[in-house]
C-alpha positions as CSV (number, residue, x, y, z in Angstrom):
1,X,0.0,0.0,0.0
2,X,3.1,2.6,0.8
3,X,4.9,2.1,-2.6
4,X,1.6,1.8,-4.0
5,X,0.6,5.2,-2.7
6,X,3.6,6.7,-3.5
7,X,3.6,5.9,-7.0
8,X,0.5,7.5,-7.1
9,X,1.9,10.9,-5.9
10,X,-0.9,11.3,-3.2
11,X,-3.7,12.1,-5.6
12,X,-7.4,11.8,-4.6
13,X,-9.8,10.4,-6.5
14,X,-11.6,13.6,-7.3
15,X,-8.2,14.8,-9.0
16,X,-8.6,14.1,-13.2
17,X,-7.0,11.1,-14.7
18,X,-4.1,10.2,-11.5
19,X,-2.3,7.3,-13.4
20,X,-1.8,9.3,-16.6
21,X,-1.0,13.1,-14.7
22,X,1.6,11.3,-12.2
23,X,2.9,7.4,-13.6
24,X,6.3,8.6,-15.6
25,X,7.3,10.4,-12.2
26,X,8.2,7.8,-10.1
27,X,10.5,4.8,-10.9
28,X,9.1,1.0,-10.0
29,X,12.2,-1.1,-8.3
30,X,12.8,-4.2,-10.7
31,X,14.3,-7.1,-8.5
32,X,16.8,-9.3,-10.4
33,X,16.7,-13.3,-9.2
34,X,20.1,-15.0,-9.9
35,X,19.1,-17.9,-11.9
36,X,18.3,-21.2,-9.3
37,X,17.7,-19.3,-6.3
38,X,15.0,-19.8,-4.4
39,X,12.6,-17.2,-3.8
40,X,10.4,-16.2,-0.9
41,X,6.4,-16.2,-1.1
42,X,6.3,-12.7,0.2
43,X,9.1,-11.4,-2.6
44,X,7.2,-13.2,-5.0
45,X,4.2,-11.7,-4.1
46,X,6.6,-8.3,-4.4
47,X,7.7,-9.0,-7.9
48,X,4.0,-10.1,-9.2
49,X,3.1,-6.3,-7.9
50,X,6.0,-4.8,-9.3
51,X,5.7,-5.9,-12.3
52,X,1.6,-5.1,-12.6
53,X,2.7,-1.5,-11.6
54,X,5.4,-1.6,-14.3
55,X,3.1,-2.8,-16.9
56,X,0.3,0.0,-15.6
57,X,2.8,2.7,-15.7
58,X,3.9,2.0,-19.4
59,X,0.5,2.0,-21.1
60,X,-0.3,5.0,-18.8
61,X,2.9,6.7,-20.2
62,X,1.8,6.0,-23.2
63,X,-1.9,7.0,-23.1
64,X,-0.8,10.2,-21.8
65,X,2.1,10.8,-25.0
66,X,-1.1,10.3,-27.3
67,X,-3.6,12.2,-25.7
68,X,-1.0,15.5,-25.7
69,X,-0.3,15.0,-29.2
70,X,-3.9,14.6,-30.4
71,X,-4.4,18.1,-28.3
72,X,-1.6,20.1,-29.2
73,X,-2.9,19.2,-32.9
74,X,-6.6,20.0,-32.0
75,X,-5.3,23.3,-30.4
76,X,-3.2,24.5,-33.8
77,X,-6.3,23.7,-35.9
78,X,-8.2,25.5,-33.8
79,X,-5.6,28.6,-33.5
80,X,-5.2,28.4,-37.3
81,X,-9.4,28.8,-37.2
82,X,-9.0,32.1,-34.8
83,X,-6.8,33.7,-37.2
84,X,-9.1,32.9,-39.8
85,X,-12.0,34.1,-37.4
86,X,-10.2,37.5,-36.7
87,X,-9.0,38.5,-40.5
88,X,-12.4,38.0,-41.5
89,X,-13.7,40.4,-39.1
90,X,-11.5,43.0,-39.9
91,X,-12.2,42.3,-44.0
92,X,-15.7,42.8,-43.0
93,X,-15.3,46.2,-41.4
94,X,-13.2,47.2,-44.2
95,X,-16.0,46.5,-47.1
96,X,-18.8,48.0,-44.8
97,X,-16.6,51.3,-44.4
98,X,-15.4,51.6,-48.2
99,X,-19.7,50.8,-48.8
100,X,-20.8,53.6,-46.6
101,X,-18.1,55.8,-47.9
102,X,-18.9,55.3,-51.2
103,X,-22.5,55.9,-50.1
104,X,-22.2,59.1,-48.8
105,X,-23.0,57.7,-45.2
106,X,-21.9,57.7,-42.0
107,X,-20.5,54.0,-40.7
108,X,-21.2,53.6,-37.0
109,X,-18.5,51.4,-35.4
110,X,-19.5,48.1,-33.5
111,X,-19.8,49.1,-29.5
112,X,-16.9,47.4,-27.7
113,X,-17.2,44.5,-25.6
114,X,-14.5,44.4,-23.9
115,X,-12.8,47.1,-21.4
116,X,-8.9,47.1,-19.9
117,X,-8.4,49.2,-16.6
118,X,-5.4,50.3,-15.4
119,X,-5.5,51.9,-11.6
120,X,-3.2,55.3,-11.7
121,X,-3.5,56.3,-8.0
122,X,-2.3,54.2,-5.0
123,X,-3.6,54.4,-1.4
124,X,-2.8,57.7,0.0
125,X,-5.7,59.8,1.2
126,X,-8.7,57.1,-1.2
127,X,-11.9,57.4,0.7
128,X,-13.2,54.1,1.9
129,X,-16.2,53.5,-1.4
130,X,-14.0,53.9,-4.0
131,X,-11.3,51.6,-2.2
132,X,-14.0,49.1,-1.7
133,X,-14.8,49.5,-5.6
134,X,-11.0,48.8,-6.4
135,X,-10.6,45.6,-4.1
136,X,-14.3,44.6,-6.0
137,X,-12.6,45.0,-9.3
138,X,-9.2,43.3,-8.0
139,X,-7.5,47.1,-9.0
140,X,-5.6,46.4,-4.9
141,X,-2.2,47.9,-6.4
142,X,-0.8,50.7,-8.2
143,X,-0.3,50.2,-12.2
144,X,-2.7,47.1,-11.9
145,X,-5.1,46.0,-14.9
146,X,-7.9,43.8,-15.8
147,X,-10.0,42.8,-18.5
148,X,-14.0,43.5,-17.9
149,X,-16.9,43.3,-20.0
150,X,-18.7,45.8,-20.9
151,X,-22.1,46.3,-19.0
152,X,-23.9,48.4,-17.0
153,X,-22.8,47.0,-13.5
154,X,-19.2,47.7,-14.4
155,X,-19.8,51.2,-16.2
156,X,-21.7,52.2,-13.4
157,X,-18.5,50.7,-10.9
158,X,-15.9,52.9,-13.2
159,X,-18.0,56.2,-12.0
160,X,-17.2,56.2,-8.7
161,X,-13.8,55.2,-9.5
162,X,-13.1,57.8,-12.4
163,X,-10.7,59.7,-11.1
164,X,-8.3,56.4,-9.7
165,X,-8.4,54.5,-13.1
166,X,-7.7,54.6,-17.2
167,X,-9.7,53.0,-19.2
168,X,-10.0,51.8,-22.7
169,X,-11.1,49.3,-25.6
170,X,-7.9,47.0,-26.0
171,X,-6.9,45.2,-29.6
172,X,-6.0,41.7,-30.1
173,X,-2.7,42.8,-30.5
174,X,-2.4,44.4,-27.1
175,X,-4.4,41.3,-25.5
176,X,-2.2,39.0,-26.8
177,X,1.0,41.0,-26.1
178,X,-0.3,41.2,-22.3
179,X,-1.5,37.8,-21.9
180,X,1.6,36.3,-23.4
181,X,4.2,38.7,-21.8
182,X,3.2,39.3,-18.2
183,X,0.1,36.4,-18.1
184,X,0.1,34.6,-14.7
185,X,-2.4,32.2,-13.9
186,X,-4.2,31.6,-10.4
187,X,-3.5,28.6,-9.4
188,X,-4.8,26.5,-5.7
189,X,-4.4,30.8,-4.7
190,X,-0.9,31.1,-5.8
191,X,0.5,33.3,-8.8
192,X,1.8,30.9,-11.3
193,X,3.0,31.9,-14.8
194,X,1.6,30.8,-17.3
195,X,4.8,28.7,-19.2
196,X,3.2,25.6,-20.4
197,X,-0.6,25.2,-22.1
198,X,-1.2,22.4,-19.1
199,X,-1.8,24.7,-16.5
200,X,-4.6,26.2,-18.8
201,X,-5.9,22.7,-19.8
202,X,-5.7,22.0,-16.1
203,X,-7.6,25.2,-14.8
204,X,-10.0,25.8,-17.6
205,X,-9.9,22.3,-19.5
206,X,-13.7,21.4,-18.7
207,X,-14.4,24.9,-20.3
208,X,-13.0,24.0,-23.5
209,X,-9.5,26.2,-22.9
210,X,-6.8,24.3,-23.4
211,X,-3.9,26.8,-24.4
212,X,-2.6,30.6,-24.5
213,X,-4.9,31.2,-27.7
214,X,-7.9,29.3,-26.3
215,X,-7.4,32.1,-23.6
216,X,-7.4,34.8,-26.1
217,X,-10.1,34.0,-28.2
218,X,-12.2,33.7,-25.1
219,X,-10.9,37.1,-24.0
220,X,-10.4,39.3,-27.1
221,X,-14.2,38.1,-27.8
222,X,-15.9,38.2,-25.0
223,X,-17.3,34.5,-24.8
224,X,-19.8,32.2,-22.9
225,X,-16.7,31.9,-20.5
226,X,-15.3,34.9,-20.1
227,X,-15.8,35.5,-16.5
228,X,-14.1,31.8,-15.1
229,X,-11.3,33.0,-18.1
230,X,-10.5,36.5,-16.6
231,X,-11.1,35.3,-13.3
232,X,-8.2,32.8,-13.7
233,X,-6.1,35.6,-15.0
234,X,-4.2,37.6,-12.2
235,X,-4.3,41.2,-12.0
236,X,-1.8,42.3,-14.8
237,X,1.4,43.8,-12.7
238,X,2.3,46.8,-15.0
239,X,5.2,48.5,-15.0
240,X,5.2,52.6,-14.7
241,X,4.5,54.3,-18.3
242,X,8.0,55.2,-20.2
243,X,7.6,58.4,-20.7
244,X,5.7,59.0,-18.2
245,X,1.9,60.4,-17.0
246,X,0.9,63.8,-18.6
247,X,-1.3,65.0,-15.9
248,X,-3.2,62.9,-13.3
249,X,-5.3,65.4,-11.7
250,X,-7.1,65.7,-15.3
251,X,-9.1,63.2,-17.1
252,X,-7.8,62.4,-20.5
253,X,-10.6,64.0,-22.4
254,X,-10.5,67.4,-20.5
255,X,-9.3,70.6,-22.6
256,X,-5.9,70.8,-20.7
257,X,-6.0,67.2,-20.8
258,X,-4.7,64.6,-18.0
259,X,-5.0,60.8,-17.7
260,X,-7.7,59.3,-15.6
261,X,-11.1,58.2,-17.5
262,X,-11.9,56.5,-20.7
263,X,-9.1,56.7,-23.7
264,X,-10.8,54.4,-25.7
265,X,-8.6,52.9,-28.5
266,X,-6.1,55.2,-26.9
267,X,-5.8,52.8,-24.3
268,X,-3.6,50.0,-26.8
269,X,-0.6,53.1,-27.0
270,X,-0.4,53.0,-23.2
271,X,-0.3,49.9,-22.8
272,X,2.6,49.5,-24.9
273,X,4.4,51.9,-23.0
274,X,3.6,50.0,-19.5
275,X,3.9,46.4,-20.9
């Protein structure tokens, strides 16, 4: 039962697929008989076991091989259909431009769906609602982000922060530059980065994310699970603008102009500049 258990690493049975997550980390003794020596019941017993756990571990080695091959395969189809997904978006929003220009009309944009917030102002002198707002929207440190979705709750949750936070519509190219640059993952509470596509699979695999542009997709557009995807996420650590802040007394779209409130697409050149 001890080598038994420790071959197992300790896994429950609630914990997904135990033989194939933990059976190529721990070797399984083989026990070598010199030939006409006569063997105990109990070491026979010994070697029976040995060699059931032996012949366990390999074809769990070997499921597991398969299984990450089939999925890193299933996850490049499916990235090669994002890219699709997103060129054919931005082709579309081309023709209907060019078609209302050469109407004589007016296009209306699509309304955002998705918000990045930066917090600008730390603790000193922050009356206790707005900090309470802050800690709701996970904002607890300076030069922290977070991607939200846009709705009412959360525009309404941005007013009585205004003055504390930048705001703005970020592009794929800024979400992916963010999640793959400074993307840590919340992990049993602890802030893991995100280096491999397990810890995704592991997290989010039951949600259908299995890698850094299943994460993406689900971000940049906003899907069915968005809020278990940017929940996972932890607050983005940014670093301090280079460059530096213009004013931050003044909202960005005052006359003298300043930095606090909604930049919209001017959000993706600040980013740069913090990422």
């Amino acid at each position: 039962f001890w080598l038994k258990r420790i071959w197992l690493g300790g896994l429950t049975a609630s914990d997904p697929q135990p033989l194939i997550a933990m059976a190529a980390r721990y070797a399984i003794p083989t026990m070598i008989v010199p030939e006409g020596t006569v063997v105990p019941e109990k070491v026979q017993l010994k070697m029976a076991r040995d060699k059931t756990l032996s012949e366990e571990k390999a074809a769990a080695v070997k499921a597991k091989a398969v299984a990450h091959t089939e999925q890193r395969e299933s996850l490049k189809k499916r990235t090669q259909e994002y890219e699709k997904e997103y060129s054919d978006h931005q082709k579309k929003l081309i023709d209907l431009r060019r078609e209302a220009k050469l109407g004589g009309n007016f296009f209306v944009e699509p309304e955002a769906k998705l918000l990045f917030v930066v917090r600008i102002v730390g603790i000193i002198k922050l009356s206790p609602k707005p900090r309470k707002v802050l800690q709701l929207l996970r904002l607890k440190q300076l030069h922290n982000g977070v991607f939200l979705k846009v709705n009412k709750p959360i525009l309404q949750m941005l007013k009585l922060v205004q003055p504390y936070v930048t705001y703005g519509y970020p592009s794929l190219k800024t979400v992916r530059a963010l999640v793959y640059k400074r993307g840590h993952g919340k992990v049993t509470k602890q802030r893991i980065p995100l280096t491999d596509n397990q810890i995704i699979a592991d997290k989010l695999g039951e949600k259908g994310l299995h890698g850094m542009e299943d994460l993406i997709h689900e971000i940049y557009t906003v899907g069915p699970n968005f809020k278990q995807a940017a929940n996972f996420l932890w607050p983005f650590k940014l670093s301090a603008p280079r460059g530096g802040f213009k004013c931050k007394r003044h909202g960005y779209c005052e006359m003298k102009g300043g930095d606090w409130g909604n930049r919209e697409e001017e959000i993706n050149e600040l980013i740069a500049r913090m990422n």
